[in-house]
C-alpha positions, 0 to 999 in steps of 0.5 A: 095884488090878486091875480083876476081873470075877466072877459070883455066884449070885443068892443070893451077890449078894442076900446081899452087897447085904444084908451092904453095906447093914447094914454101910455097906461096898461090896460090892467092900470085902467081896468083898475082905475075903473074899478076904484071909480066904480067902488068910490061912486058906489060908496057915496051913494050907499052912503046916501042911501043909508043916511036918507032912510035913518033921518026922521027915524026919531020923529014922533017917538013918544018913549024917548027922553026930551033931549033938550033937557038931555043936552041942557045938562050936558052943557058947561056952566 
C-alpha cells in the first residue's frame, strides 16, 4: 500500500469517525472502500460512454466489405 495524505472538512471527518465507530472498521478501511466504489462506478460508466460513441460507427460506410458475404465464407460447412 501507498501512504497518502488527505484533508477532509470537519463534517467528512465527524461523519467518517461516526461510520468507523458503528461499523468497527478503520477510517482509512472506509476511505478505501469509498475510493474502490468511486473507481468501479467510474469504470462502468466510462465504459459506457465509450461503447455509446463506437455503436453505429460503421453505419453508412460505403468502402467497407459486405460482411455478410465476409462472414458466410467463414462458416463450416
Amino acid at each position: 500500500m501507498v501512504r497518502t495524505q488527505i484533508y477532509l472538512t470537519e463534517r467528512e471527518r465527524a461523519g467518517l469517525e461516526a461510520l468507523s465507530e458503528a461499523s468497527g472498521k478503520k477510517q482509512s478501511e472506509l476511505i478505501r472502500e469509498a475510493v474502490d466504489h468511486l473507481l468501479e462506478e467510474n469504470s462502468k460508466t466510462r465504459r459506457a460512454t465509450i461503447l455509446e460513441c463506437a455503436a453505429g460507427m460503421w453505419k453508412n460506410r460505403k468502402d467497407l466489405p459486405g460482411f455478410g458475404a465476409m462472414r458466410a465464407e467463414w462458416d463450416r460447412k
